[in-house]
C-alpha positions in Angstrom: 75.8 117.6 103.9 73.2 115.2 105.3 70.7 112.5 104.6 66.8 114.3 104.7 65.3 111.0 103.5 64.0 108.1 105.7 66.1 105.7 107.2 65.3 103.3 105.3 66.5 104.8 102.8 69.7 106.6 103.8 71.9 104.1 103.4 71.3 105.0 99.4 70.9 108.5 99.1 72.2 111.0 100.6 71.3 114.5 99.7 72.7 118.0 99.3 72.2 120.4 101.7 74.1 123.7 103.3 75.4 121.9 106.1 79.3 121.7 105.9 81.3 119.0 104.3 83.6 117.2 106.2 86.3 115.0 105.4 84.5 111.5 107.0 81.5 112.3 105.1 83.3 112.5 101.7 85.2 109.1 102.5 81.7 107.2 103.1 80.4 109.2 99.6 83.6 107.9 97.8 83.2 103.9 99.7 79.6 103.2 100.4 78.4 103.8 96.7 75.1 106.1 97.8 73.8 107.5 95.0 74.4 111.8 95.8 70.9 114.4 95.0 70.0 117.9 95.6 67.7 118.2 98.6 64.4 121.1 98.3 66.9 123.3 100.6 69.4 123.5 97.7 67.2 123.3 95.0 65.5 126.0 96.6 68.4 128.0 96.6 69.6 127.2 93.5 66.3 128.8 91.8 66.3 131.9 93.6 69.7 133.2 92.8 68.8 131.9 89.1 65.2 134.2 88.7 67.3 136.8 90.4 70.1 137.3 87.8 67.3 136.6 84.9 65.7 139.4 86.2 69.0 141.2 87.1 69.4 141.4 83.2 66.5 142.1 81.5 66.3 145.5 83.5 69.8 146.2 83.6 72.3 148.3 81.2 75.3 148.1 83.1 77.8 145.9 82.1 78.1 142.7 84.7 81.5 141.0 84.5 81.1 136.9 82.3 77.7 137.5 81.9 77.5 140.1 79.3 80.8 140.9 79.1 84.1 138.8 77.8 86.3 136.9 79.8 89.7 138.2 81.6 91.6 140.9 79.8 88.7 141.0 77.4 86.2 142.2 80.2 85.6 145.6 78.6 83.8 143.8 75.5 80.0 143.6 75.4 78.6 140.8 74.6 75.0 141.1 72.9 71.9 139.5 74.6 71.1 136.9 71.9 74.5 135.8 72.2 74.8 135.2 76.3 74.1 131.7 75.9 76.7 130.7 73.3 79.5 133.1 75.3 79.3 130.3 78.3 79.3 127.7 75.3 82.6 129.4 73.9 84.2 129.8 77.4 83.9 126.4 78.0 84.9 124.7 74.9 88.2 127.5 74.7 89.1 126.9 77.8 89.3 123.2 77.8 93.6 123.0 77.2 94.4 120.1 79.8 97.4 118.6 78.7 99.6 115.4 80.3 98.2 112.4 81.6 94.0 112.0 82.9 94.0 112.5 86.9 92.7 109.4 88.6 89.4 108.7 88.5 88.7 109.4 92.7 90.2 113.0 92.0 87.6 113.3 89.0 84.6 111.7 91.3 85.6 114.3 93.9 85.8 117.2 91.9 82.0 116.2 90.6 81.1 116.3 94.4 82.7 119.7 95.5 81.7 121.6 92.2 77.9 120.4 92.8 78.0 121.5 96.4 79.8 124.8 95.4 77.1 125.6 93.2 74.2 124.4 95.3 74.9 127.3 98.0 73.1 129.3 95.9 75.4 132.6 95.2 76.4 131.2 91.2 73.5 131.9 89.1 73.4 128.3 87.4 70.2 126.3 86.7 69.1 123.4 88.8 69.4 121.3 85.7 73.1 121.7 85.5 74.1 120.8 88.9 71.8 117.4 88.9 73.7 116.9 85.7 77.1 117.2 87.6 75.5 114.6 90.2 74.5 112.5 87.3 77.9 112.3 86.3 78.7 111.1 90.0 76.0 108.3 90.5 76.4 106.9 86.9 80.2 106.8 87.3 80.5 108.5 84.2 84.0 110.7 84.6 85.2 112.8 82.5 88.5 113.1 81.1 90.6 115.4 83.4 94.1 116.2 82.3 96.5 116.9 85.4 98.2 119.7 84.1 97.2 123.5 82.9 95.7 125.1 85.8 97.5 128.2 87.3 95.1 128.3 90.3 93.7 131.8 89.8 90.9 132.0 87.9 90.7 129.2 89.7 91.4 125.5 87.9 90.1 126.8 84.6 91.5 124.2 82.8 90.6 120.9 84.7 87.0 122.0 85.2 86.5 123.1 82.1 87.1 119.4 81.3 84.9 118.3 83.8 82.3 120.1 82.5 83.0 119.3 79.1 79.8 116.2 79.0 77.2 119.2 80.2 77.2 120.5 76.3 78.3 116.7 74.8 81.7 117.3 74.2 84.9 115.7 75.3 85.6 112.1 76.7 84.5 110.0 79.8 85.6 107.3 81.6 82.2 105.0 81.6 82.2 101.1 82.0 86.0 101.2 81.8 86.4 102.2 78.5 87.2 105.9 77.1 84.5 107.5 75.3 83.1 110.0 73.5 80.5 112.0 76.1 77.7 112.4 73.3 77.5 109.3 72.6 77.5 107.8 76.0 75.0 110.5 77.3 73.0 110.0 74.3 72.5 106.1 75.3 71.5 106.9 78.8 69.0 109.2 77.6 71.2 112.1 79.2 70.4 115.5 76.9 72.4 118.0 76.9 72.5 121.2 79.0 72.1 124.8 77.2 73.8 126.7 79.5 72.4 130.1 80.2 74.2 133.1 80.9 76.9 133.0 83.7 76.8 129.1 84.0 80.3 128.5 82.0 81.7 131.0 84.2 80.4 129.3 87.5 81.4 125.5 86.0 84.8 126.8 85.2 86.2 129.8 88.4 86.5 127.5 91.3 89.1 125.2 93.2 87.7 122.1 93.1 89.8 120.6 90.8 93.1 121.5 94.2 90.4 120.5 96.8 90.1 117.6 95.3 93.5 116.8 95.1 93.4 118.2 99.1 91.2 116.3 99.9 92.5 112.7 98.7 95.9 113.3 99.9 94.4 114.5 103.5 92.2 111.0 103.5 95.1 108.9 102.6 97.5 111.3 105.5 95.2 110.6 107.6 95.7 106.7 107.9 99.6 107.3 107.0 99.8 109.5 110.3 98.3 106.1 112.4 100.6 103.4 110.4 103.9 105.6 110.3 103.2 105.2 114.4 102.3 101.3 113.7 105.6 100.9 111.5 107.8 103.1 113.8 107.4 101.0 117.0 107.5 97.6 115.6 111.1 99.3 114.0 111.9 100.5 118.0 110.9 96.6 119.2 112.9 95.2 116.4 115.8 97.6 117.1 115.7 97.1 121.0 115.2 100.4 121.2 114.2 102.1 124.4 110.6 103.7 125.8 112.2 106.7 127.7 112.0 109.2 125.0 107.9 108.3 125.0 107.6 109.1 128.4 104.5 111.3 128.9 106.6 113.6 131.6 108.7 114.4 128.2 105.8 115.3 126.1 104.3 117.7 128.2 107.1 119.9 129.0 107.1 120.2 125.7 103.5 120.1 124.6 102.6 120.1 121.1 99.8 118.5 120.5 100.9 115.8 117.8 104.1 114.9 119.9 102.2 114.0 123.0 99.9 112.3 120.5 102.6 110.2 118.7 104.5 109.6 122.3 101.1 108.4 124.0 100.8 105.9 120.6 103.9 104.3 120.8 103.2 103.8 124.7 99.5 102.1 123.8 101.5 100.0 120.8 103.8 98.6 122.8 101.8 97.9 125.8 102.6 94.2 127.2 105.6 94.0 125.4 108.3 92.1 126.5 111.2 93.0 124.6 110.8 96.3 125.3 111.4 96.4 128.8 114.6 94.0 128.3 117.4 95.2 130.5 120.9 95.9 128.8 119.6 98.5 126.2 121.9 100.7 124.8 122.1 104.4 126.6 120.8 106.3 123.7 118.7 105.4 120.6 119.8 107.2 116.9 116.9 110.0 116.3 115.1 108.0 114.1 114.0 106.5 116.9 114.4 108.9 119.6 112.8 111.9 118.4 109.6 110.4 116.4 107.0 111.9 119.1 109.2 115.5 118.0 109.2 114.2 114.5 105.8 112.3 113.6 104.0 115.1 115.9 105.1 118.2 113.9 103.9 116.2 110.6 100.4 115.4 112.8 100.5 119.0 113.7 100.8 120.3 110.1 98.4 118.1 108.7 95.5 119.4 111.1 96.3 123.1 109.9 96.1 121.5 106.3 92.9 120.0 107.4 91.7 123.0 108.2 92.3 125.6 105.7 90.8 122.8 103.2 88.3 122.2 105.1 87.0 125.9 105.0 88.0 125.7 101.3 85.5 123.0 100.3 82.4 124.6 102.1 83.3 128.1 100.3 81.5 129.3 97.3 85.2 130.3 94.8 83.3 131.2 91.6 83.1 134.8 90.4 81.2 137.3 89.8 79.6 136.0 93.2 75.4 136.8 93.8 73.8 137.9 96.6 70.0 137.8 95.5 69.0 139.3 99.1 71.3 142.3 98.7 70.3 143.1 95.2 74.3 142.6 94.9 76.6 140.7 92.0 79.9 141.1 93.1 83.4 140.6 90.8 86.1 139.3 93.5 89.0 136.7 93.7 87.5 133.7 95.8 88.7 131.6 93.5 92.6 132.5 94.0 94.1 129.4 95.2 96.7 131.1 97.8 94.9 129.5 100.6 95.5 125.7 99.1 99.0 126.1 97.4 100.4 127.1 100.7 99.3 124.3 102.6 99.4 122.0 100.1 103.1 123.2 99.9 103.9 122.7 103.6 101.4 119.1 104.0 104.0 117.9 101.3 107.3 118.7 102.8 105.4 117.5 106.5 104.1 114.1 104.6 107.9 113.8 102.9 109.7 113.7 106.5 107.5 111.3 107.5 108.6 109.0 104.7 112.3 110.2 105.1 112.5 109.4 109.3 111.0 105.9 108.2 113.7 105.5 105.2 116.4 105.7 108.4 115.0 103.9 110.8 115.0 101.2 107.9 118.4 101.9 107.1 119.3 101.1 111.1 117.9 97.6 111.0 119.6 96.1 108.0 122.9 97.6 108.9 123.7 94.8 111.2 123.5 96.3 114.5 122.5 95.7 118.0 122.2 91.6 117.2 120.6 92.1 113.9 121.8 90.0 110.7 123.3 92.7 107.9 120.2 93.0 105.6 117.9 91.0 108.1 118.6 87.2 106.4 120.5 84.3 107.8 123.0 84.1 105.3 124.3 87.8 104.3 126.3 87.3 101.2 125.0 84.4 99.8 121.8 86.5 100.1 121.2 90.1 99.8 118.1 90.0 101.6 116.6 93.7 102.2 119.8 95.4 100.8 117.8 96.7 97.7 114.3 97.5 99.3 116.2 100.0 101.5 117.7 101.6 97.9 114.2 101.7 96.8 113.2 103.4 99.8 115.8 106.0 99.2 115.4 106.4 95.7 111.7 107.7 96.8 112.6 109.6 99.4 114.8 111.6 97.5 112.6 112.3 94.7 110.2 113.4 97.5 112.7 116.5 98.2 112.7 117.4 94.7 108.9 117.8 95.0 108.9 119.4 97.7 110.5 122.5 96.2 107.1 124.9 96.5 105.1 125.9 94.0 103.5 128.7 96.0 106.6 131.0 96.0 106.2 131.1 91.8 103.3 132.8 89.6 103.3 134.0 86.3 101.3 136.8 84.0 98.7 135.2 81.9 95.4 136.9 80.3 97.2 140.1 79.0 98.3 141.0 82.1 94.6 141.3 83.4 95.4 137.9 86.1 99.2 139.6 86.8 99.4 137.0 90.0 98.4 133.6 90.6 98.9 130.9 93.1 100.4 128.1 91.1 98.4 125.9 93.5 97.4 123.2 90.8 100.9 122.2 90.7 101.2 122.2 94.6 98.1 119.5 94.7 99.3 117.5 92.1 102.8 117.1 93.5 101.4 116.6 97.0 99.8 114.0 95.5 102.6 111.9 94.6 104.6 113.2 98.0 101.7 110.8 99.5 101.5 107.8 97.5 105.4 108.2 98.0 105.1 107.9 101.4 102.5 105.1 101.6 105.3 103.2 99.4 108.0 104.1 101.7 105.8 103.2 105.0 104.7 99.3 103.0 108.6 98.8 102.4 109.7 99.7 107.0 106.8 97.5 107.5 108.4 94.9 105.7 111.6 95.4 107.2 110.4 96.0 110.3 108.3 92.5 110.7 111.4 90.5 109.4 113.9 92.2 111.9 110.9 91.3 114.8 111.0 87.6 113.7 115.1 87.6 115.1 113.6 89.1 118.8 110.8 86.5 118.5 107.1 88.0 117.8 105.5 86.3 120.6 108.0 88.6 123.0 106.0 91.8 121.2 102.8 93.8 122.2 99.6 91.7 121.8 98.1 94.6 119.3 101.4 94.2 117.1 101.3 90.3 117.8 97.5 90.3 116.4 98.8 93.1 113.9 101.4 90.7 112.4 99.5 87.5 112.6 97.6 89.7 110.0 100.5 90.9 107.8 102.0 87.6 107.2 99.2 85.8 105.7 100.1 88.6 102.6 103.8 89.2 103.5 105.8 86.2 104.7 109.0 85.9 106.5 111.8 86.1 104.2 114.6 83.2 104.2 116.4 83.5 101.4 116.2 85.6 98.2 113.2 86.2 96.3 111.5 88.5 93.8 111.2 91.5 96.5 109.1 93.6 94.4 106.3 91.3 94.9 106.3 91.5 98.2 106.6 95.0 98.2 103.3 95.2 95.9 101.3 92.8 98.8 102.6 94.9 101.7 101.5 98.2 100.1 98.2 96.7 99.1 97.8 95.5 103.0 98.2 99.0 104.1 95.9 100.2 101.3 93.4 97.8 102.8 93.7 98.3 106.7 92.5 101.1 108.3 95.3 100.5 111.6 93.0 101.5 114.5 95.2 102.5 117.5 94.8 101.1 120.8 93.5 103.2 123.7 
């Protein structure tokens, strides 16, 4: 995806094209607020493969699979001309059984983004009109109502998107000025008519994995940044620990050399550059492996994240609606693209990765209130008179725990549904949504060693630290202050996870 349009006017429109997604552009979509359109390539596109099945029906007798045919196990039923049209109509409206709590409203603004670039390849049969409709959606920030759960992914995330796609034919509820409301009427005062799906579109709106991608995709953005802090947090935890640099040493790494562990090790080295306390003499012999092995530890997580990346990656430039149309082959083609195998795997494995992040932190936590190597028992002046960071360590393990329980994979299950006719299925909807909360877990875990981490520095004396961690901390405290004596630690926990949710943690070089 790229900007066609002048300069000038990039910076509000950026416009759909066949050129691949990638991650950093859908993080500038989601921030900068630029207002999302089909370019003449898509729309071009679009339009062909649309005459093409028109055509492809008026002269044709055979049956063709959603289009004049029923859905699933009911694929054998013909479905007259006259009543193509209200077939989508029907698929939609029958298909729309979310149940549980609405998704949040960046998973809803992504799915709008990856089902319109889906359809804009040109292989789905829809009309232009429906897709600018999707992107309406988008640069209105009207969102539909998407519930979290009822997708088996395979057919794809029936469910979710048939939700999503609910507003096209005035039906179901959106999110719109921060109120929940009923789509006609909302539509209705925008001047937003509604679409009358022709034959296929329900089918195209609803096969498809945008509704995991999304999910994929958010929890790779915020992984992303989590991979950098858990770094940031781990060696201000070392410093703070008086922990020693050997284990970093590049000679280590590279007899050894995957990728994300010579990564981390090279980090922690750049962190820590300039630091005092860390080339202290009288350092014990060996550190615990919370701190010993983080290159070994934080590397295999970087390493499994980049595979994640990359499978989803492929995922959200793929067309995974079905039957699929290939106008310049004279070919419409009944397949399984949209079988979620590809994402529930990975999403599976990312989530155990992402969970040992959050549980190597949880220890290294654990090591500095425990009232070793010089270090106060629960990092305050007066243990026992004050408890101090006794209970944000339980906290901390309360969450890493419940992170193993959702980190039992969903990918190894499936179950029969549509009379038999979808006998196997990925399960991957449930993979995405727990990987999900494995993250924000994480990211609660990571705000809580920070915390720790910062107050255990203040008894080895900050100004003794790295000059990026100095800078780093000078930062932090303005939000999070030193702690002296007991106070209402959930507060502070809220301010330290909001500074992480606010700081993108740029590594030194």
């Amino acid at each position: 995806m790229k900007s066609t349009v002048p300069e000038t006017m990039a910076e509000h429109t950026i416009y759909i094209t066949s050129a691949q997604l990638t991650f950093e552009q859908l993080d500038i979509m989601l921030s900068s607020g630029a207002r999302l359109a089909l370019s003449y390539e898509s729309v071009s596109a679009i339009n062909r493969c649309r005459a093409y099945l028109d055509k492809k029906i008026e002269s044709s007798t055979e049956p063709i699979y959603g289009i004049n045919t029923g859905f699933g196990s009911l694929c054998n039923r013909s479905i007259p001309k006259e009543d193509l049209s209200q077939l989508q109509v029907n698929l939609v409206i029958s298909h729309a059984c979310g149940i549980g709590k609405a998704v949040d409203p960046e998973i809803v603004r992504l799915m709008l983004i990856l089902k319109a670039y889906g359809l804009s390849l040109g292989h789905s049969g829809v009309q232009t009109a429906t897709v600018e409709r999707l992107l309406d959606l988008y640069n209105l920030n009207i969102l539909p109502e998407v519930r979290q759960l009822g997708s088996l992914g395979a057919s794809g995330d029936l469910a979710p998107l048939a939700h999503l796609v609910l507003p096209l034919i005035g039906r179901g509820k959106v999110l719109y000025q921060d109120k929940l409301q009923d789509s006609k009427e909302v539509l209705e005062k925008l001047g937003l008519p509604q679409i009358s799906l022709k034959s296929k579109e329900g089918l195209a709106l609803l096969n498809g994995t945008q509704f995991m991608s999304a999910h994929a995709v958010q929890v790779l953005l915020k992984a992303f940044k989590l991979l950098r802090l858990a770094d940031v947090t781990a060696s201000i935890s070392l410093e703070a620990f008086n922990g020693r640099l050997d284990p970093f040493h590049a000679n280590l790494q590279h007899i050894r050399p995957h990728p994300g562990q010579i990564e981390t090790a090279s980090n922690i080295r750049a962190i820590l550059q300039g630091s005092k306390l860390i080339d202290k003499p009288g350092k014990a012999v060996q550190d615990p492996y919370s701190f010993r092995c983080i290159p070994q530890v934080h590397g295999a997580v970087k390493d499994t994240v980049k595979h994640a990346a990359e499978v989803i990656l492929r995922e959200i430039n793929s067309v995974t609606d079905n039957p699929t149309i290939f106008p310049d082959e004279d070919l419409i083609l009944s397949g399984g693209n949209f079988h979620g195998e590809p994402l529930a795997f990975v999403l599976d494995f990312v989530s155990i990765a992402l969970a040992e992040l959050g549980n190597i932190a949880e220890r290294r936590l654990y090591r500095l209130i425990a009232g070793q190597r010089g270090l106060p028992e629960f990092l305050v002046a007066h243990p026992g008179l004050n408890s101090g960071f006794m209970i944000p360590q339980y906290a901390a393990a309360s969450v890493v725990s419940q992170n193993k329980q959702l980190c039992t994979p969903s990918s190894v299950d499936s179950i029969t549904s549509s009379n038999e006719q979808e006998d196997h299925v990925s399960i991957g909807a449930n993979a995405a949504t727990k990987a999900l909360r494995v993250v924000k877990n994480v990211e609660s875990i990571l705000a809580i060693e920070l915390m720790a981490a910062c107050q255990a520095l203040e008894f080895r004396g900050i100004a003794n630290t790295s000059p990026f961690l100095q800078s780093l901390i000078t930062e932090y405290r303005q939000v999070v202050p030193y702690v002296e004596e007991d106070t209402l630690m959930y507060e502070l926990i809220d301010n330290s996870l909001q500074f992480i949710q606010n700081h993108n943690f740029h590594l030194p070089a």
